[in-house]
Each structure stands twice: as structure tokens, then as C-alpha cells.
C-alpha positions as CSV (number, residue, x, y, z in Angstrom):
1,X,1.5,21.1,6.5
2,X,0.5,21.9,2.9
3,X,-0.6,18.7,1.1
4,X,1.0,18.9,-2.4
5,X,-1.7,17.3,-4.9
6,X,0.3,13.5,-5.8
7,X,-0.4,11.5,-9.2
8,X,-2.2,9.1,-6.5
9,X,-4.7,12.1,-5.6
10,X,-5.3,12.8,-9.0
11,X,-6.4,9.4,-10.5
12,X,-8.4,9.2,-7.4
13,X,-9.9,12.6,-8.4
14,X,-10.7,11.6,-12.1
15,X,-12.5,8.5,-10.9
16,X,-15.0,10.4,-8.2
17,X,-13.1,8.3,-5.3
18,X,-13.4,10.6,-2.5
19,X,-10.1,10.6,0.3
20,X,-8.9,12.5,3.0
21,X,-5.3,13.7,3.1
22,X,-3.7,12.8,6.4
23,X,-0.3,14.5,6.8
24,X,2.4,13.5,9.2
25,X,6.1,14.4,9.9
26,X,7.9,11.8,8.2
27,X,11.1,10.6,9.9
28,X,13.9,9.3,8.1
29,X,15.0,6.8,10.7
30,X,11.3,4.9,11.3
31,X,9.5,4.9,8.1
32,X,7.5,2.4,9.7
33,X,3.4,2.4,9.3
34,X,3.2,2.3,13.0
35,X,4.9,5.4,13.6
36,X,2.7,6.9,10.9
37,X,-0.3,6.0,12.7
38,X,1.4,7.0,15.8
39,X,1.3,10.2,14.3
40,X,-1.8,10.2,12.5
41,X,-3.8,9.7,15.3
42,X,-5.2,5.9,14.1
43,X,-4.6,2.4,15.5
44,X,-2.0,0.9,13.2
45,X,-3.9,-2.2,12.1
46,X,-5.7,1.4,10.3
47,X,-3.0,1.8,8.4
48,X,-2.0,-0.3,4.8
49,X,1.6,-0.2,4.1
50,X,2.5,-1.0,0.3
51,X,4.7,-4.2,-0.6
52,X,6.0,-5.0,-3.6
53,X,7.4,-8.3,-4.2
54,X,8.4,-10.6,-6.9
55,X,7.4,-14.3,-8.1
56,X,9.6,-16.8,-9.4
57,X,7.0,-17.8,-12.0
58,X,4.9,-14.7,-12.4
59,X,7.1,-11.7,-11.9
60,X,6.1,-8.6,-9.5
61,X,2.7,-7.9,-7.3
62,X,1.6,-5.8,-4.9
63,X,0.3,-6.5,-1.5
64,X,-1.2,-4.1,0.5
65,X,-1.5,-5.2,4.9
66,X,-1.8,-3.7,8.0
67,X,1.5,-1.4,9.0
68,X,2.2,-3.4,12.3
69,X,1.5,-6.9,10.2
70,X,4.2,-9.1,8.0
71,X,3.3,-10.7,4.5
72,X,3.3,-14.3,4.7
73,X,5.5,-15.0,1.6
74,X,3.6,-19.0,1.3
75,X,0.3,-17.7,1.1
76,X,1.2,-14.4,-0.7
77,X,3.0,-17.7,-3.5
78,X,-0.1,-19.3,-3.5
79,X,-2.0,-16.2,-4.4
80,X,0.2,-15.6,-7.3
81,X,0.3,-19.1,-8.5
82,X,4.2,-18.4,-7.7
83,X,6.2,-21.3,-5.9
84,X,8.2,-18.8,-4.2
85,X,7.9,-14.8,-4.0
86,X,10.3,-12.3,-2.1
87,X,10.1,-8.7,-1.3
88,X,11.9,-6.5,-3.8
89,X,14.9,-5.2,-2.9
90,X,14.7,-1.4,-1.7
91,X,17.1,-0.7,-4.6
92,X,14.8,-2.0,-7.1
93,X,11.6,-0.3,-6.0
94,X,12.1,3.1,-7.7
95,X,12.8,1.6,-11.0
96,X,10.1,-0.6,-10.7
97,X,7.3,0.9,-9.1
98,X,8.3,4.1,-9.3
99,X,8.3,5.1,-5.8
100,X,10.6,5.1,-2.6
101,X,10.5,3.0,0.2
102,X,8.2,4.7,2.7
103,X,6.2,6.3,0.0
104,X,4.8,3.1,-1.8
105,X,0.7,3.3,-3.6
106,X,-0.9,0.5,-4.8
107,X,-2.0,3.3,-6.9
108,X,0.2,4.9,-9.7
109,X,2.5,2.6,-10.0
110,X,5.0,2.5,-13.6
111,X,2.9,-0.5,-14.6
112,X,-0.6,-2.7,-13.8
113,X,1.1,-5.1,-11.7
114,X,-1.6,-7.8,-9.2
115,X,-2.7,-6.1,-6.1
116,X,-3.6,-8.0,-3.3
117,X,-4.9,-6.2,0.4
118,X,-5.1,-8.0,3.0
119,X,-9.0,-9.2,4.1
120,X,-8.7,-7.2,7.4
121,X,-9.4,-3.9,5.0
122,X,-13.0,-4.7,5.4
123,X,-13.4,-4.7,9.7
124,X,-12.9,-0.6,8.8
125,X,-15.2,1.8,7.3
126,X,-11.8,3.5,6.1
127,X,-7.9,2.7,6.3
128,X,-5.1,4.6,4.9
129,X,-2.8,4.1,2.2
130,X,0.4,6.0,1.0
131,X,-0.4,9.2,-1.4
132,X,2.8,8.5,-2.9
133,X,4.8,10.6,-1.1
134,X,6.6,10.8,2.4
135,X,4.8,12.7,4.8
136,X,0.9,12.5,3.7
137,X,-1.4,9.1,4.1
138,X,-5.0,9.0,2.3
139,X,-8.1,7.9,4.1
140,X,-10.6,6.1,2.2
141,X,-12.9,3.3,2.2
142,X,-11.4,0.1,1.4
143,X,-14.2,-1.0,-1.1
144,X,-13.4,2.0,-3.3
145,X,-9.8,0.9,-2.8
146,X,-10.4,-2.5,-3.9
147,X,-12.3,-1.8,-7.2
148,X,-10.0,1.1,-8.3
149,X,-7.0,-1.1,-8.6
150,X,-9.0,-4.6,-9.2
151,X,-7.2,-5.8,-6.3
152,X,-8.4,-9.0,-4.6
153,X,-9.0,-9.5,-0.9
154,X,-6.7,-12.0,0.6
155,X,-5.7,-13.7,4.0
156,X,-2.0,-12.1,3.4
157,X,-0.6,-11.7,6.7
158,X,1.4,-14.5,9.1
């Protein structure tokens, strides 16, 4: 599969971040990260799905966990100094973040909005994140991740 260069690859080009393009046959009925890694050949808790969620106090952030994982919405309030948060509706995420479900970056995004990853980034010399599209997954070290979008390393999942 040809991997078509996304607005993801390209900051990561301008700022010298190297990644490796991981394609996989996306399927419209399980857009789940587990099937991804399924596919990809990685162990799941490999793989960082994109959330995007918003606070009653402090509006949207991002949260980056594990593909077999599930943000826990408490300590993902705390975080944000929220006192409650929900997941955006699928509806809402285009608009928003400017991408679809299933092809979610923490990088690219329509605005700067707080990024948080979950802690468990760090076990892995490398995990994956969305290149902004359906159908391709970016390998890269979760460091390089961290400091690109200034996101801060959380206990996020429950």
C-alpha cells in the first residue's frame, strides 16, 4: 500500500522527528486500535488511539492511551482542572479537530488544544499513533512524541 504523505508526516518532517509509516487495511466496521495492531503486527497496548474530549470548565483536550485501554473520565477531570469531562461526540470531531473517527492525531489538529498520553508510553522504545488518516499508523518514540505536542505524561487509563 502506498503511504500518501499526511499534514501529520509533514510537521513531523519539518521538526527532524523521525517515524515509520505502518500501513494497514482499514475496516469500516472495527476501527478499533486493537484490530490495527492486529494488523500491524504489534501488541495493542503498542498502539495510542487519539481521544478528544471536552471539560465543563476548560473546554476540549486530547488524550492519547493504549488502543485496548479506556480513559478514566475522573482522573482525565482532574488533569484538566475540569469537574467533569466527556468524549466528544463522533459528529463533532471533524469540526473540531479536524479529523474522523478512526483517523484521530494528537498532531495537526485545527487548534493547540492540552494533550495528555497516557504514562504507559514510556515501557516502549516506540508506539504508534494515527497519521491522520485511515489505513496508515506512525511509529515513533514516545519522547519525541511528548515534546512535539508539549503533551504531559499522565496515569489516564481506568
Amino acid at each position: 500500500m502506498a503511504v500518501t504523505k499526511t499534514n501529520v508526516m509533514r510537521q513531523l518532517d519539518k521538526a527532524g522527528i523521525p517515524y515509520e509509516p505502518m500501513t494497514y487495511e482499514p475496516d469500516e466496521n472495527d476501527l478499533s486500535g486493537t484490530h490495527i495492531a492486529d494488523q500491524i503486527g504489534l501488541p495493542a497496548e503498542q498502539v495510542f488511539k487519539t481521544l478528544v474530549a471536552r471539560g465543563d470548565k476548560k473546554g476540549v483536550s486530547v488524550f492519547c492511551i493504549p488502543a485496548p485501554a479506556e480513559l478514566d473520565l475522573k482522573a482525565a477531570a482532574r488533569l484538566t482542572g475540569d469537574k467533569k469531562i466527556e468524549l466528544l461526540p463522533v459528529k463533532e470531531l471533524l469540526g473540531v479537530a479536524g479529523y474522523i473517527r478512526g483517523a484521530c492525531s494528537p498532531i495537526g489538529m485545527k487548534k493547540k488544544f492540552p494533550t495528555y498520553i497516557d504514562e504507559t508510553c514510556i515501557l516502549y522504545e516506540k508506539i504508534t499513533i494515527s497519521a491522520g488518516i485511515r489505513g496508515c499508523q506512525l511509529y515513533l518514540e514516545p519522547q519525541a512524541l511528548i515534546d512535539f505536542v508539549g503533551a504531559e505524561a499522565a496515569p489516564l487509563t481506568v
